[in-house]
N, CA, C and O atoms as CSV, one atom per row, in Angstrom:
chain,resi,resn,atom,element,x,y,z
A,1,UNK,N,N,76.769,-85.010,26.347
A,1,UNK,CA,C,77.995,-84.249,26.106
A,1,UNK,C,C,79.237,-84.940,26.589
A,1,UNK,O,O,80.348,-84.411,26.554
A,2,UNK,N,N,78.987,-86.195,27.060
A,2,UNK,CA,C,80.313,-86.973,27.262
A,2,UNK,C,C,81.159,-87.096,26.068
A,2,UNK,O,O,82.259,-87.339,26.563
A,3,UNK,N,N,81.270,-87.079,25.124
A,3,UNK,CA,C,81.580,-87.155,23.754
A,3,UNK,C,C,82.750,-86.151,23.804
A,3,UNK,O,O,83.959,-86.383,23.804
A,4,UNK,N,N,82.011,-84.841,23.851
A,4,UNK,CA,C,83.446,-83.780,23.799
A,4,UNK,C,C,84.554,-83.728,25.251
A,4,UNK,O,O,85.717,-83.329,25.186
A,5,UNK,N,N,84.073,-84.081,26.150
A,5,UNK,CA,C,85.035,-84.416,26.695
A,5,UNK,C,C,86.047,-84.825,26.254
A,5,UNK,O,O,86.977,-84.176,25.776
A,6,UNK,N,N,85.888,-86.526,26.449
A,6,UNK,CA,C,86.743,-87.343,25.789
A,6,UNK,C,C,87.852,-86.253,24.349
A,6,UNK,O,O,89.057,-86.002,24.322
A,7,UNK,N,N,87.020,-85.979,23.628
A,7,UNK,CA,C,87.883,-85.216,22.828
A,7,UNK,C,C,88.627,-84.119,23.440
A,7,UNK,O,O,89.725,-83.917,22.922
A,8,UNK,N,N,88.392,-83.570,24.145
A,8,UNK,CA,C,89.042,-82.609,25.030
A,8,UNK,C,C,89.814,-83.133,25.298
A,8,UNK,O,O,90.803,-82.440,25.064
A,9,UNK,N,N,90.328,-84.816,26.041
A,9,UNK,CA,C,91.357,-85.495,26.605
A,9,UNK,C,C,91.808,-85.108,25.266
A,9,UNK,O,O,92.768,-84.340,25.188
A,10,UNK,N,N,91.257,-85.527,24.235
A,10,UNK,CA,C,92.386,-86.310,23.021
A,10,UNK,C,C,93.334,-85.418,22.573
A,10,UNK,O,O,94.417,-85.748,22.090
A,11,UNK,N,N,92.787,-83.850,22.786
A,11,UNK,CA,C,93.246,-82.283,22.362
A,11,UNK,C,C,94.563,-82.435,23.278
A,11,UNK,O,O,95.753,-82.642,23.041
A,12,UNK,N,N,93.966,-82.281,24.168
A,12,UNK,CA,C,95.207,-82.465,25.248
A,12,UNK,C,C,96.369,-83.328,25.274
A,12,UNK,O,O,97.507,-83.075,25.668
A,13,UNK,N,N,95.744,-84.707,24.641
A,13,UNK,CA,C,96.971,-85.180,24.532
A,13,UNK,C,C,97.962,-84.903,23.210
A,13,UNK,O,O,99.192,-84.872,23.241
A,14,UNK,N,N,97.154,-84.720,22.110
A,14,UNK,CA,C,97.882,-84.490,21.273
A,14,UNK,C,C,99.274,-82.998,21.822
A,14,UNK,O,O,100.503,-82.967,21.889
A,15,UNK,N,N,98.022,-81.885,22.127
A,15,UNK,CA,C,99.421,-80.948,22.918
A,15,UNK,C,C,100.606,-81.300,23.290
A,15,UNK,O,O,101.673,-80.806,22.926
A,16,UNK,N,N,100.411,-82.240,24.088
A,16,UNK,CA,C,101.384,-83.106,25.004
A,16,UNK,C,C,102.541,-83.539,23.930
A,16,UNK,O,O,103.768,-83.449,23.936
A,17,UNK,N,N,101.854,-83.901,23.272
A,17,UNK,CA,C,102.672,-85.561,22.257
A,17,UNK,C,C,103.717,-84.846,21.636
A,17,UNK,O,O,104.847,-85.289,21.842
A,18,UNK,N,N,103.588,-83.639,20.778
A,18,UNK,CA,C,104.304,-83.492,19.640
A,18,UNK,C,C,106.275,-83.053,20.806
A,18,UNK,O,O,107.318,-83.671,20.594
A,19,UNK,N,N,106.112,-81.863,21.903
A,19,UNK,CA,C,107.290,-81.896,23.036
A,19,UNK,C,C,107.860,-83.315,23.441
A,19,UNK,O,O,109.060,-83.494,23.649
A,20,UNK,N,N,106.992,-84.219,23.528
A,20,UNK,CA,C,107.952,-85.319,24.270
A,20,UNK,C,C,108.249,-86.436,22.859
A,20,UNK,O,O,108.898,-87.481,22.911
A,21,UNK,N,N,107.717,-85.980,21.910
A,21,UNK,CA,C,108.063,-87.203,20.632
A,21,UNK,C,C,109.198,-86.145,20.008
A,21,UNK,O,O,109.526,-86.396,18.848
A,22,UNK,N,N,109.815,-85.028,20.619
A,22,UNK,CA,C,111.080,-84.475,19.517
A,22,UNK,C,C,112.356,-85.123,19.961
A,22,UNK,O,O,113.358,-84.408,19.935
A,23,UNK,N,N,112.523,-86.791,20.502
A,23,UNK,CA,C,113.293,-86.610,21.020
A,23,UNK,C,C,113.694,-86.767,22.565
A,23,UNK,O,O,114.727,-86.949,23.209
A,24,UNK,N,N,112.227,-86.587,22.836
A,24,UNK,CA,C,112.783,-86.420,24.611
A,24,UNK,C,C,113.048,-85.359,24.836
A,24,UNK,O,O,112.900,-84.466,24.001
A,25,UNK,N,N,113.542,-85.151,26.100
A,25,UNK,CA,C,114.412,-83.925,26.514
A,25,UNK,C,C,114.852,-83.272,25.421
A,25,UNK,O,O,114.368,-82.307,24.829
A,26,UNK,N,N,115.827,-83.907,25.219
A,26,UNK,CA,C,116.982,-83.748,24.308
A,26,UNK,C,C,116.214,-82.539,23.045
A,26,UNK,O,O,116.866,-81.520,22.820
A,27,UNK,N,N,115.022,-82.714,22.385
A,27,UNK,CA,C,114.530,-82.431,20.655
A,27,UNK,C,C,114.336,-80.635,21.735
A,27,UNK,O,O,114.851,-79.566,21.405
A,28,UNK,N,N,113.257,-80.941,23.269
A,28,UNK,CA,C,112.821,-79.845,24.020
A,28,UNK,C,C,113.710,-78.804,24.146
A,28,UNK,O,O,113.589,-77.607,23.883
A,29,UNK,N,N,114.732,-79.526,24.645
A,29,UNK,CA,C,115.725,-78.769,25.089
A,29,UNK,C,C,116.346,-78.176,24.103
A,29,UNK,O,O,116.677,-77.070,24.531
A,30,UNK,N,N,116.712,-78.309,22.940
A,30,UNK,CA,C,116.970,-77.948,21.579
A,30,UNK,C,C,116.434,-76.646,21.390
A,30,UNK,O,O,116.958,-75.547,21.212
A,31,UNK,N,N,114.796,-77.195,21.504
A,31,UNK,CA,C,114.117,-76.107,20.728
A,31,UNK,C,C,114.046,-74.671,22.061
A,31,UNK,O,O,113.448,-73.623,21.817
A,32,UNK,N,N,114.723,-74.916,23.319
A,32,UNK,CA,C,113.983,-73.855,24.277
A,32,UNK,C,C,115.663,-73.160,24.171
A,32,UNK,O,O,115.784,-71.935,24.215
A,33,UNK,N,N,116.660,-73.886,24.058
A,33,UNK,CA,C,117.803,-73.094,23.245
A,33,UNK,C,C,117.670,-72.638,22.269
A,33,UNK,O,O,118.313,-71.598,22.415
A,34,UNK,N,N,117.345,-72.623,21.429
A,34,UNK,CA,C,117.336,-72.087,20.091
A,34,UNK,C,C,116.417,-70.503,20.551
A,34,UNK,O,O,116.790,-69.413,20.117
A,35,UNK,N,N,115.419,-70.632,21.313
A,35,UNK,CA,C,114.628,-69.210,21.562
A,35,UNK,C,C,115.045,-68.202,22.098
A,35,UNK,O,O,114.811,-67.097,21.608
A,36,UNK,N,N,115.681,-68.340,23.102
A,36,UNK,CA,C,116.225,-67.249,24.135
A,36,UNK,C,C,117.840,-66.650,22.990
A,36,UNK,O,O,118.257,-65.494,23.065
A,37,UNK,N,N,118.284,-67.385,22.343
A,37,UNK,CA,C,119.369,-66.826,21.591
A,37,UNK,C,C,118.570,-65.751,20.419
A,37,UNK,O,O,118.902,-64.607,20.105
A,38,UNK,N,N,117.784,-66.314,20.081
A,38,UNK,CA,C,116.994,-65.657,19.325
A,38,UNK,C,C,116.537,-63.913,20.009
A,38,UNK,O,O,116.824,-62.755,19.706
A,39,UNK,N,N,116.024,-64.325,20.642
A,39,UNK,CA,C,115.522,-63.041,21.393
A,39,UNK,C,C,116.620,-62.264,22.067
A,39,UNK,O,O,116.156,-61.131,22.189
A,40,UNK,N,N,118.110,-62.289,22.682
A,40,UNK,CA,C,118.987,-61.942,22.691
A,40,UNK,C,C,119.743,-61.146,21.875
A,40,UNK,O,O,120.405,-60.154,22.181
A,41,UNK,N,N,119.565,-61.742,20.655
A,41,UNK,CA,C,120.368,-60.931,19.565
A,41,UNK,C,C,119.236,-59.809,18.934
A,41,UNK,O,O,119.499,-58.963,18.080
A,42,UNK,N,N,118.111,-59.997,19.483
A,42,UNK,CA,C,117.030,-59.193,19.598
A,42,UNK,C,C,117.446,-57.848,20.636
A,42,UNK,O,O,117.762,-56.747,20.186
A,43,UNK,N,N,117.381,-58.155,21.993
A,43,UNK,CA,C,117.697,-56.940,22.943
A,43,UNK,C,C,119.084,-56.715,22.319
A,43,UNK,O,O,119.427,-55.533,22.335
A,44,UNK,N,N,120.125,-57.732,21.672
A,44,UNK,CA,C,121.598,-56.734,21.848
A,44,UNK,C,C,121.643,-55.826,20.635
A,44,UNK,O,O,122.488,-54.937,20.528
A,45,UNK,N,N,120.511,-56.122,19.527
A,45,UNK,CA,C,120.745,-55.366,18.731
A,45,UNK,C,C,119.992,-53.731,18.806
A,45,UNK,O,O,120.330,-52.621,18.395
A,46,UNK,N,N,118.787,-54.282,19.572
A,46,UNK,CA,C,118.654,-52.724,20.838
A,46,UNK,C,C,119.259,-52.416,21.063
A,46,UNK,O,O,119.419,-51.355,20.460
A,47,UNK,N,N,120.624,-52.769,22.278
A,47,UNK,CA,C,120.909,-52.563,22.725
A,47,UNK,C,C,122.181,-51.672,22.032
A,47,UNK,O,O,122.506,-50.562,22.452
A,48,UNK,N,N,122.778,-52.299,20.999
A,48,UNK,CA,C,123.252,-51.583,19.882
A,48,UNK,C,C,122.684,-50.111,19.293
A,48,UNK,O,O,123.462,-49.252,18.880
A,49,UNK,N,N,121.683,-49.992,19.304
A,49,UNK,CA,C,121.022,-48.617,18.350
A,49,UNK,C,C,120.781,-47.496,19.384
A,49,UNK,O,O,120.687,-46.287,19.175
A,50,UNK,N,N,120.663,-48.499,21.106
A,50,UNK,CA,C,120.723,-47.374,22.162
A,50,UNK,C,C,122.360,-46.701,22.178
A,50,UNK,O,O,122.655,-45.511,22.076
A,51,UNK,N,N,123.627,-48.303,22.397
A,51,UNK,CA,C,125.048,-47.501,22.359
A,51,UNK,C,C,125.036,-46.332,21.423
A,51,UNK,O,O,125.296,-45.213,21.863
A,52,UNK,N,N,124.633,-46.597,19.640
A,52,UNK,CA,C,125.000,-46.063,19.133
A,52,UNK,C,C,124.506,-44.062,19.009
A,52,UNK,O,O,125.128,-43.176,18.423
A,53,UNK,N,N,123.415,-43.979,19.681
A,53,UNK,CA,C,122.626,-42.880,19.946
A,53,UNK,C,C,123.060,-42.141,20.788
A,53,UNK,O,O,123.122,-40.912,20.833
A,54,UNK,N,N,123.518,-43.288,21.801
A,54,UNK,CA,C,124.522,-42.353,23.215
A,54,UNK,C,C,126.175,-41.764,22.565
A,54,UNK,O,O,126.799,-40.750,22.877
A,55,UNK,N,N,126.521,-42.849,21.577
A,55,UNK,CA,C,127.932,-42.373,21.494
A,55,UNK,C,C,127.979,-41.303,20.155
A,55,UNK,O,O,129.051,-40.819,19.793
A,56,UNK,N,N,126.659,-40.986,19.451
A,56,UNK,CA,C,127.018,-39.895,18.748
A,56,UNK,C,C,126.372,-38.688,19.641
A,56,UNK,O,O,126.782,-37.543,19.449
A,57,UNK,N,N,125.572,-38.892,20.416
A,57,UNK,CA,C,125.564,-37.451,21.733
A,57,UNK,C,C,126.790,-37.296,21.899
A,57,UNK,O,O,127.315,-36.332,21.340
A,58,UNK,N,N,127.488,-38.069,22.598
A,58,UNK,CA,C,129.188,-37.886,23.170
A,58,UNK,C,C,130.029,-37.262,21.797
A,58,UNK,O,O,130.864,-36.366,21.922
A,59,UNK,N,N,129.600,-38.008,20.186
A,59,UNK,CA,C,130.154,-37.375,19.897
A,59,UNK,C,C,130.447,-35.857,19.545
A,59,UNK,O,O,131.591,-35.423,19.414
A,60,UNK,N,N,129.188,-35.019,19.391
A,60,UNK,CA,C,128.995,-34.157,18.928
A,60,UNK,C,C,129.281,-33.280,20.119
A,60,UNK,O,O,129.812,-32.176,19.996
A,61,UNK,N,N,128.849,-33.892,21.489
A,61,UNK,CA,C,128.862,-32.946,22.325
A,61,UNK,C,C,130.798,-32.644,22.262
A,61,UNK,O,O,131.156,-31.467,22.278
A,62,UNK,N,N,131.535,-33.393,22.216
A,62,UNK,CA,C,133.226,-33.504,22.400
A,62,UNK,C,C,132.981,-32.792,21.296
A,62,UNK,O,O,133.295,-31.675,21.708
A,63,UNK,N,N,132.474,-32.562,19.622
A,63,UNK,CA,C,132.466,-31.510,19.061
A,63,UNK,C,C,132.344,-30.216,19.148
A,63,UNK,O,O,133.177,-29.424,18.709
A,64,UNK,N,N,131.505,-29.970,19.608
A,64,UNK,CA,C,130.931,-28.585,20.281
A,64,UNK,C,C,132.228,-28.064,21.677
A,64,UNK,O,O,132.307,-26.894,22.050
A,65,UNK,N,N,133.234,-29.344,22.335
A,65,UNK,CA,C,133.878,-28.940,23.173
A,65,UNK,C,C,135.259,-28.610,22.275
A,65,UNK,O,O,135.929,-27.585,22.396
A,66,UNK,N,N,135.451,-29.397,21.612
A,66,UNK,CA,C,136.033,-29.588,20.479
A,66,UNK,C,C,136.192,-28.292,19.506
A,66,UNK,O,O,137.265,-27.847,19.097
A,67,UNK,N,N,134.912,-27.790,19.228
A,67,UNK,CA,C,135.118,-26.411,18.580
A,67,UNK,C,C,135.590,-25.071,19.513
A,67,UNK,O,O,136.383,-24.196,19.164
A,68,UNK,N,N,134.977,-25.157,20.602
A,68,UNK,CA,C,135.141,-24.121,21.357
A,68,UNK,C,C,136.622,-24.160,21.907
A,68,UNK,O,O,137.233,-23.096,22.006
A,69,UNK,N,N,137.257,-25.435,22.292
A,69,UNK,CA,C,138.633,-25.302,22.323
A,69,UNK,C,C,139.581,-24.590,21.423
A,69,UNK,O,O,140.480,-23.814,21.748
A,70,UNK,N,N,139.049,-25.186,19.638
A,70,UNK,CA,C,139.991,-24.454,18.748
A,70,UNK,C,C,139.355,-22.985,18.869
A,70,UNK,O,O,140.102,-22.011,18.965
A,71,UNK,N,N,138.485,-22.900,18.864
A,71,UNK,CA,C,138.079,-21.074,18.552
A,71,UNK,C,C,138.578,-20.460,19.765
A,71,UNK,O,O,138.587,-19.246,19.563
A,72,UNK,N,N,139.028,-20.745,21.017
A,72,UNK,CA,C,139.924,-20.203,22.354
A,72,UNK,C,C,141.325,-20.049,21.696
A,72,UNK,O,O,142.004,-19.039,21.880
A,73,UNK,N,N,141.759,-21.157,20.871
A,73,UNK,CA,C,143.804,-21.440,20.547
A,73,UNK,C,C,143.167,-20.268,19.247
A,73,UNK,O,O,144.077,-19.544,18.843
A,74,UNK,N,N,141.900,-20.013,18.620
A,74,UNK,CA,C,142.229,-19.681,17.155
A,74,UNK,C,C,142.434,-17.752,18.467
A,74,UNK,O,O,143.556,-17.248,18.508
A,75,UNK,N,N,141.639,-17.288,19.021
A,75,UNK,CA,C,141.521,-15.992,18.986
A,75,UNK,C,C,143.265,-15.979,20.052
A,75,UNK,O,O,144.002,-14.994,20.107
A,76,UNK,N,N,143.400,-16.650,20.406
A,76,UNK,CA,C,144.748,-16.749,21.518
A,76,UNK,C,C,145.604,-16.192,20.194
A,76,UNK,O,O,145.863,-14.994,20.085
A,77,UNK,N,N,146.008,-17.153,19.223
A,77,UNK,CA,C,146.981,-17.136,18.312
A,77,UNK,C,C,146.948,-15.807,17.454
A,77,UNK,O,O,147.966,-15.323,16.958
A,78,UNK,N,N,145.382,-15.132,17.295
A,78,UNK,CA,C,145.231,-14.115,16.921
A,78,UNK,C,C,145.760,-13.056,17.933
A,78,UNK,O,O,146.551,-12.279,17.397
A,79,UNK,N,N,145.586,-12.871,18.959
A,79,UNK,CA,C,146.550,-11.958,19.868
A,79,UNK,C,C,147.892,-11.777,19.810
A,79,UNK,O,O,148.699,-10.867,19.623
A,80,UNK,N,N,147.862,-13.142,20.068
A,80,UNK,CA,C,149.739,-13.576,20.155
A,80,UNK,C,C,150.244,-12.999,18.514
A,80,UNK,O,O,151.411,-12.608,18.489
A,81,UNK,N,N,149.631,-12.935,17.441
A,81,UNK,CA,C,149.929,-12.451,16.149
A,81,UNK,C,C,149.374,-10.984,16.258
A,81,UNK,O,O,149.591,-10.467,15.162
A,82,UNK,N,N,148.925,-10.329,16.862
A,82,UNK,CA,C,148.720,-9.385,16.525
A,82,UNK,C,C,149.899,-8.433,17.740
A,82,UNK,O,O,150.086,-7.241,17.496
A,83,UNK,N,N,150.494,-8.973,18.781
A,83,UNK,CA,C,151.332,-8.294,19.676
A,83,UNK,C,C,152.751,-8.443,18.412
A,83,UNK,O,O,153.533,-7.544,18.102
A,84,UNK,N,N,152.722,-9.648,17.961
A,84,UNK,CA,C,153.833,-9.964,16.900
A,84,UNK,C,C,153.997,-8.398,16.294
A,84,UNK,O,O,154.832,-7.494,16.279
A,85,UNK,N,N,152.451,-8.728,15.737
A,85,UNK,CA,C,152.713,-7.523,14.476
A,85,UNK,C,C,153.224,-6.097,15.084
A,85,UNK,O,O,154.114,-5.466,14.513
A,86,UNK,N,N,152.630,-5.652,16.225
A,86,UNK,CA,C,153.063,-4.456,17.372
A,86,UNK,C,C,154.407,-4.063,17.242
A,86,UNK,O,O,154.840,-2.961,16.906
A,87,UNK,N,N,155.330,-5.602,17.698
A,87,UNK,CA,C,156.383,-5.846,17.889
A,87,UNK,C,C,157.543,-4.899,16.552
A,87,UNK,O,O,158.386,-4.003,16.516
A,88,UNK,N,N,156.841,-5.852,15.654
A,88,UNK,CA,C,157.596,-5.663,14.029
A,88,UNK,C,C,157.504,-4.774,13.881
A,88,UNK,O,O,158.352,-4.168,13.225
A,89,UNK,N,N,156.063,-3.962,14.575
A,89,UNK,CA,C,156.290,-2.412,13.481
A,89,UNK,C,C,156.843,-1.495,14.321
A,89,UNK,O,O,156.751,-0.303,14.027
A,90,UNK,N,N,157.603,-1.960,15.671
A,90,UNK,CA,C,158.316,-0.911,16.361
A,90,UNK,C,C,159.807,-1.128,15.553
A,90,UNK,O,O,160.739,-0.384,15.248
A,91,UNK,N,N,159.533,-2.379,15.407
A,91,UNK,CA,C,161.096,-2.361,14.552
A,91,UNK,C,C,161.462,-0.910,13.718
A,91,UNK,O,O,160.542,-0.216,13.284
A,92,UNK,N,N,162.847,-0.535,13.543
A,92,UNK,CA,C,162.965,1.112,12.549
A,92,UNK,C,C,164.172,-0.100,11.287
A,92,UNK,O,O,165.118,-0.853,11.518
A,93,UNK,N,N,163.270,0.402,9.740
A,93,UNK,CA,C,164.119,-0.611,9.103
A,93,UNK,C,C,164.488,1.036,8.141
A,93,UNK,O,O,163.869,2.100,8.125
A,94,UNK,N,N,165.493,0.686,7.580
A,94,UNK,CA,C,166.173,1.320,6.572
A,94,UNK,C,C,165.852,1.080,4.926
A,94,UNK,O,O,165.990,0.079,4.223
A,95,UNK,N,N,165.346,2.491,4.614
A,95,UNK,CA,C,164.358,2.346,3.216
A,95,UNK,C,C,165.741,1.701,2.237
A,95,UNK,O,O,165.331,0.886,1.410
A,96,UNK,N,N,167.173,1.905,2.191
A,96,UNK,CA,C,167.795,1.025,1.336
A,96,UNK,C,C,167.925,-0.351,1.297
A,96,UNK,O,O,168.034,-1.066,0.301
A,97,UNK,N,N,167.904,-0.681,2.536
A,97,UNK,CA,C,167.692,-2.035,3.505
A,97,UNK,C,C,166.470,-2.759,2.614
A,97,UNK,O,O,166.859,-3.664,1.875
A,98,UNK,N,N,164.984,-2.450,2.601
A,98,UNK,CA,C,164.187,-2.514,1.972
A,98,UNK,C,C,164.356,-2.527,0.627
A,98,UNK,O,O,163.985,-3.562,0.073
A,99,UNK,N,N,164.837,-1.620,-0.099
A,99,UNK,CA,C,165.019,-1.557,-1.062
A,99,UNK,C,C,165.952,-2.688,-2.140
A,99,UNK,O,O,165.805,-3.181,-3.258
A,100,UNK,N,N,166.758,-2.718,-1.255
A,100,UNK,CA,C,168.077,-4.093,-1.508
A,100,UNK,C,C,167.366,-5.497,-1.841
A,100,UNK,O,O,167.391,-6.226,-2.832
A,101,UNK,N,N,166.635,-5.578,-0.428
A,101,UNK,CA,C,166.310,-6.941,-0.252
A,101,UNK,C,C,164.721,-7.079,-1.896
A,101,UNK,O,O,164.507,-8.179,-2.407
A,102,UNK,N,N,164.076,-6.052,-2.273
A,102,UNK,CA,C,163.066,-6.364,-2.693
A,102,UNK,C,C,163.770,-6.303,-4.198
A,102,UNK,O,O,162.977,-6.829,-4.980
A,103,UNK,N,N,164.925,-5.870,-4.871
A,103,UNK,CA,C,165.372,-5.962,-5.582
A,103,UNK,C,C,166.074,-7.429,-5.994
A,103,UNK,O,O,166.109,-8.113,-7.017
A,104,UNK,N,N,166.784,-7.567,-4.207
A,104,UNK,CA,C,168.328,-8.924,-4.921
A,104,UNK,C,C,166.909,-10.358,-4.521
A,104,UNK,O,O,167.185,-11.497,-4.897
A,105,UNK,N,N,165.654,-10.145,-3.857
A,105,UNK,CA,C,164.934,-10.948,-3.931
A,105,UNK,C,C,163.431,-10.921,-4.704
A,105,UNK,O,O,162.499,-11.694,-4.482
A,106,UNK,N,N,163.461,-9.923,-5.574
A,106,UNK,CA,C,162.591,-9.910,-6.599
A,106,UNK,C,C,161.221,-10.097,-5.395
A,106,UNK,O,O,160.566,-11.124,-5.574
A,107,UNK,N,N,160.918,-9.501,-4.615
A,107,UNK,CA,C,159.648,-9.562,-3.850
A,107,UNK,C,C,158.842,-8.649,-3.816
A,107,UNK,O,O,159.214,-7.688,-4.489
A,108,UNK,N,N,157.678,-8.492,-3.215
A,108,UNK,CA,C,157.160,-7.707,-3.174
A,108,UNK,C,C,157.663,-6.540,-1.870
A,108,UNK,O,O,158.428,-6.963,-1.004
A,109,UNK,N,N,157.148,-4.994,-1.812
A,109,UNK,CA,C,157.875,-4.527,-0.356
A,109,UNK,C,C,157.309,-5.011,0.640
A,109,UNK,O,O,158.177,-5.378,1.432
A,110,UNK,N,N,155.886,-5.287,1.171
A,110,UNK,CA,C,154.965,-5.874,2.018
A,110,UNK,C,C,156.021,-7.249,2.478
A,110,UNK,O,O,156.159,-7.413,3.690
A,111,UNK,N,N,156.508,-7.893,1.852
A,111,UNK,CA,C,157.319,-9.555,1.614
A,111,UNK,C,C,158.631,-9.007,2.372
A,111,UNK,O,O,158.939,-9.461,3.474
A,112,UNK,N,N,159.608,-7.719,1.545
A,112,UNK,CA,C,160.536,-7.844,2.143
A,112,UNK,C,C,160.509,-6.762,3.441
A,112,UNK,O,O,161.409,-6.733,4.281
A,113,UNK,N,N,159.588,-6.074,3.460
A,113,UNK,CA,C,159.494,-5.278,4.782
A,113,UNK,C,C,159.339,-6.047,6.079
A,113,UNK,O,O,159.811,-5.722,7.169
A,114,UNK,N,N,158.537,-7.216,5.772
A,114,UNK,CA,C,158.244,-8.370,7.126
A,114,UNK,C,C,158.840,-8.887,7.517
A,114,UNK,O,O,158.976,-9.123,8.717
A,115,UNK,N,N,159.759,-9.470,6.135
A,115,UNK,CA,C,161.298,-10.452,6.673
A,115,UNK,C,C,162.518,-9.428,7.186
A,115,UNK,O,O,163.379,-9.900,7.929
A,116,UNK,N,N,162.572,-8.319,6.869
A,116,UNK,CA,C,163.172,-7.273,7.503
A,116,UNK,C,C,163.035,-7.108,9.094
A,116,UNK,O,O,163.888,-7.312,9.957
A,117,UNK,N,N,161.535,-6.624,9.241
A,117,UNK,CA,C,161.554,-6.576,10.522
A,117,UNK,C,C,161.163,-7.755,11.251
A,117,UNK,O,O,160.692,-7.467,12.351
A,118,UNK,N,N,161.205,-8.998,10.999
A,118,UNK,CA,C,161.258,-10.299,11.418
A,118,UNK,C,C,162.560,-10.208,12.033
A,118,UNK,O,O,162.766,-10.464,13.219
A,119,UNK,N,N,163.444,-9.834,11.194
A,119,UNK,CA,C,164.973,-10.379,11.626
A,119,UNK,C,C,165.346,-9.024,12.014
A,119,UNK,O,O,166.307,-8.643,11.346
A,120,UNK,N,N,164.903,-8.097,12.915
A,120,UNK,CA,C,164.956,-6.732,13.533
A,120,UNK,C,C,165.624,-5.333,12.900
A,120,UNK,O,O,166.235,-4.379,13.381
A,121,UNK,N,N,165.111,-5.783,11.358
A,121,UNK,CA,C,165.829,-4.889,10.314
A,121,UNK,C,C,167.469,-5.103,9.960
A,121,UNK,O,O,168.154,-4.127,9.654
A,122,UNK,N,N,167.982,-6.332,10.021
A,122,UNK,CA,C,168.908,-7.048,9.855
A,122,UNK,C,C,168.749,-7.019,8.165
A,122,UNK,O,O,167.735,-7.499,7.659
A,123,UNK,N,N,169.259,-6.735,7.766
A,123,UNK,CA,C,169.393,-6.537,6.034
A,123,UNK,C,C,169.954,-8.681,5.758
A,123,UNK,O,O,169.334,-9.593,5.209
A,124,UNK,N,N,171.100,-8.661,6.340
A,124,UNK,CA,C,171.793,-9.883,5.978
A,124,UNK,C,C,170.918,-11.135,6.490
A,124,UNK,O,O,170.422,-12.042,5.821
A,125,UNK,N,N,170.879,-10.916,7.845
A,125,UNK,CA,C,169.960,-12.146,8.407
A,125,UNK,C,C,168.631,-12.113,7.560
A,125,UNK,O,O,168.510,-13.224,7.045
A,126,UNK,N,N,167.449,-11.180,7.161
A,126,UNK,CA,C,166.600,-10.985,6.401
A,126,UNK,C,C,167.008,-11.995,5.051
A,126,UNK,O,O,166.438,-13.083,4.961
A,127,UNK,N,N,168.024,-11.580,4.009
A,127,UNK,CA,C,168.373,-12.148,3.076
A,127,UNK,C,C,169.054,-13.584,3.117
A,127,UNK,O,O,168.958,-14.330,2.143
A,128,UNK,N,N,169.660,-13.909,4.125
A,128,UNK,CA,C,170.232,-15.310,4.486
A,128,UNK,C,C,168.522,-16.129,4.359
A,128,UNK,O,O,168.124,-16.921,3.506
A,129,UNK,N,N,167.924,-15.656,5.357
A,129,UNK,CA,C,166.360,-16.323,5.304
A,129,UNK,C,C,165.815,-16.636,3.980
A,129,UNK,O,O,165.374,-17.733,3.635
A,130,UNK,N,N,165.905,-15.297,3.086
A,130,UNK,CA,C,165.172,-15.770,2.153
A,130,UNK,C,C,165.548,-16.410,1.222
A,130,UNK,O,O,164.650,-17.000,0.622
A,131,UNK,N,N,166.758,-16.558,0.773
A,131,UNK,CA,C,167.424,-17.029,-0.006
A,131,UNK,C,C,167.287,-18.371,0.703
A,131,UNK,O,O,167.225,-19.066,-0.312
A,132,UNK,N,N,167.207,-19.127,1.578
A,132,UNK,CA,C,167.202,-20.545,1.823
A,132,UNK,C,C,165.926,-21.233,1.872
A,132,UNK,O,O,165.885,-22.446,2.080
């Protein structure tokens, strides 16, 4: 069995041969750069599909904060419009007053009753408004 030995060297050397015939250093060093870039753009593009997973959590969650903010300004604005409306209908408007404005502005009364008591049953200020 001395035989395979020897071939065993020869295995071995061939292993050897093909790293130090690229070149030297130089072909080695080439090829052990070329790997690690490789595998890099490997983890960063992981590393990419992890950012991108985290930043649509963030986004949705800023949605969800996002909604609940506007639905706080939407029911706020609904108050604040509904003390409005309180307001207007303490206003006392004058049925000719009304009558004037839905005529010389072709409106409906609902239209000129609002701009009426918008402008505190002001007949003129009412009509200055609408007319502009």
């Amino acid at each position: 069995g001395g035989g395979m030995a020897a071939e065993g060297d020869v295995e071995l050397e061939l292993e050897t041969e093909p790293n130090g015939s690229g070149g030297g250093s130089d072909g080695a060093g080439g090829r052990a750069a070329e790997k690690p870039r490789k595998h890099d753009s490997g983890a960063a593009d992981l590393e990419r599909v992890t950012d991108y997973a985290e930043e649509k959590e963030i986004q949705s969650s800023n949605l969800e904060t996002a909604m609940s903010v506007i639905g706080d300004r939407r029911s706020r604005e609904q108050k604040a419009k509904q003390e409005r409306e309180k307001e207007l209908a303490k206003v006392t408007i004058k049925k000719e007053d009304l009558e004037l404005i839905m005529t010389e502005m072709e409106i409906s009364r609902a239209a000129a009753e609002r701009s009426l008591r918008e402008h505190m049953g002001n007949v003129v200020e009412a009509l200055i408004t609408l007319t502009n």
